[in-house]
C-alpha atoms as one frame of an Amber mdcrd trajectory, in Angstrom:
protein
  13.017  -0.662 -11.877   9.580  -1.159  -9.988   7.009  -2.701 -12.089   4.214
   0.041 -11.373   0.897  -1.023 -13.166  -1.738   1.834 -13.498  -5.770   1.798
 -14.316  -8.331   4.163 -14.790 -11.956   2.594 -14.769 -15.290   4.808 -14.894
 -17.240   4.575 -11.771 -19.909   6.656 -10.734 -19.332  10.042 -10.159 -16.154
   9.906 -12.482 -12.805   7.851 -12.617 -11.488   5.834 -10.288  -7.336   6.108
 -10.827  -4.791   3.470  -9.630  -1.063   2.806  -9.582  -0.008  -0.948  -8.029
   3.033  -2.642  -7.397   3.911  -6.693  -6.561   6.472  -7.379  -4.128   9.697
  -8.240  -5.337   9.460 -11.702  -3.356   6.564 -14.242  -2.692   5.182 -14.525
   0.654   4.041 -18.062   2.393   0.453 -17.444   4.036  -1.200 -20.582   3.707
  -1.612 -23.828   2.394  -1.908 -22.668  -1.325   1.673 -21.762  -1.082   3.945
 -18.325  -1.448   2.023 -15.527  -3.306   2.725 -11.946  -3.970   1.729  -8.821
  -2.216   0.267  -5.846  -3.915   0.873  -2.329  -2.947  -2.021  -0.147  -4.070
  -2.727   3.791  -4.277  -6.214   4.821  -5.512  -8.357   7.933  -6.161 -11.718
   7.364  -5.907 -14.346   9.972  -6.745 -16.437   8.452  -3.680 -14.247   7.385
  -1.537 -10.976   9.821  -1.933  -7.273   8.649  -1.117  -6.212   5.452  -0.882
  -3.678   3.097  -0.275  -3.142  -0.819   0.584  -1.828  -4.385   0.911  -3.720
  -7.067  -1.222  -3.383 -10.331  -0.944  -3.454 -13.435  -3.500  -4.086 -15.559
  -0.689  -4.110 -15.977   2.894  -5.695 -13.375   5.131  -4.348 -10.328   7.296
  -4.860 -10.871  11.221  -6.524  -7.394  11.597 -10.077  -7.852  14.062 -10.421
  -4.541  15.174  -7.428  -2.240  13.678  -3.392  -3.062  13.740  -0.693  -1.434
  12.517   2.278  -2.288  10.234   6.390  -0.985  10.230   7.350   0.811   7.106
  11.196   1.663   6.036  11.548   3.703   2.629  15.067   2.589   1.332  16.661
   1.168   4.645  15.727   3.594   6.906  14.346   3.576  10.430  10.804   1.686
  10.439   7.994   4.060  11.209   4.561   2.844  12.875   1.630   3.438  10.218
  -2.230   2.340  11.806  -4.011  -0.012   9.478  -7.575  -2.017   9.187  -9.115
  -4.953   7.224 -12.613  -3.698   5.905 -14.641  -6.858   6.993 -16.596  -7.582
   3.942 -13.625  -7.092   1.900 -11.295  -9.882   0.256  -8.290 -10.040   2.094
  -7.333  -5.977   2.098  -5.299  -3.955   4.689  -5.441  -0.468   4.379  -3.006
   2.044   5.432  -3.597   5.730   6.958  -1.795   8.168   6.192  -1.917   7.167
   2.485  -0.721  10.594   1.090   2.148  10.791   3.544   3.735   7.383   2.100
   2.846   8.014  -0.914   5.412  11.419  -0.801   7.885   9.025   1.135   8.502
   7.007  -2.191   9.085  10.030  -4.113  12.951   9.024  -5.056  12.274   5.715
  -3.219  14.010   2.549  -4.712  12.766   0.383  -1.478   9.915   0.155   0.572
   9.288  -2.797   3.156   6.290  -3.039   5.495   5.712  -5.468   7.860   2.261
  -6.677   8.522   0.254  -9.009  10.475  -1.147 -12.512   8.813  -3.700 -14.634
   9.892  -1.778 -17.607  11.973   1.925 -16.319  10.242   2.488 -13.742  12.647
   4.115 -10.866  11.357   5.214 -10.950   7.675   7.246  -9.036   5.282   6.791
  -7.429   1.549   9.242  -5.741   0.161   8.602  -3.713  -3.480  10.569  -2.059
  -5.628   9.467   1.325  -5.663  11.627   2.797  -8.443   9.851   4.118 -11.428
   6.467   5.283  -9.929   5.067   7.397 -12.629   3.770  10.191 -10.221   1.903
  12.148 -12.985  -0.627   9.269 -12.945  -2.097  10.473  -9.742  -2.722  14.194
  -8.605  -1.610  13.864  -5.272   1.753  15.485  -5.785  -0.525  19.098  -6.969
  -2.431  19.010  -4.128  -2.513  22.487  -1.598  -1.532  20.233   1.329   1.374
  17.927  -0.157   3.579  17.047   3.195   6.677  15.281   3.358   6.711  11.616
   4.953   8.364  12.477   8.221   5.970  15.505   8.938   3.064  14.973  11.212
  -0.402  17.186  11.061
């Protein structure tokens, strides 16, 4: 079962919610040697929905917007547009952030492929099991979707 840690810090404006996940397996990135990837949804009361890749160390090769492959469980890899926030530490994050957060709902496996700085393209892969969904709203919301519909 996924290892899902969850949060809830006061920010301005009210509570900033979050529910994270390490990769099952390390990933080599630089010098400093293999490190975990974190998968990250967040509600912000500022900033809204959220989701993405943090890195331990090592850097995502993201100038001016990428994208990354996602599979839930096996299945066929679907094209999701990402970006690197400059002033950021190393951060990739995802559109569509509601979407994959409804693909994991029965998940047990989600990989995504990304691009890293002079590593080309890499891969994390997290055990999604055991996402406790009631720590985050986004399952009430009006416009809940399933992954594989597009607006």
């Amino acid at each position: 079962m996924g290892a899902w840690s969850y949060e809830s810090t006061p920010v301005d404006g009210g509570t900033r919610v979050s529910a994270a996940v390490t990769s099952m397996l390390r990933v080599y990135l630089d010098e400093s040697g293999a490190k975990f990837v974190r998968l990250v949804f967040r509600d912000d009361p500022v900033w809204g929905y959220d989701a993405h890749l943090a890195l331990e160390s090592g850097d995502f090769d993201c100038p001016t917007g990428c994208s990354v492959e996602i599979a839930v469980d096996g299945g066929p890899q679907r094209t999701v547009l990402a970006s690197r926030p400059e002033a950021s530490a190393p951060v990739l994050s995802l559109r569509e952030p509601r979407q994959l957060w409804y693909a994991l709902r029965d998940a047990q496996l989600l990989t995504v492929d990304f691009p890293a700085r002079g590593k080309g393209t890499q891969r994390a892969t997290f055990d999604v099991s055991g996402l406790d969904r009631s720590r985050l709203d986004w399952d009430q919301q009006p416009y809940a979707k399933d992954f594989g519909v597009t607006a």
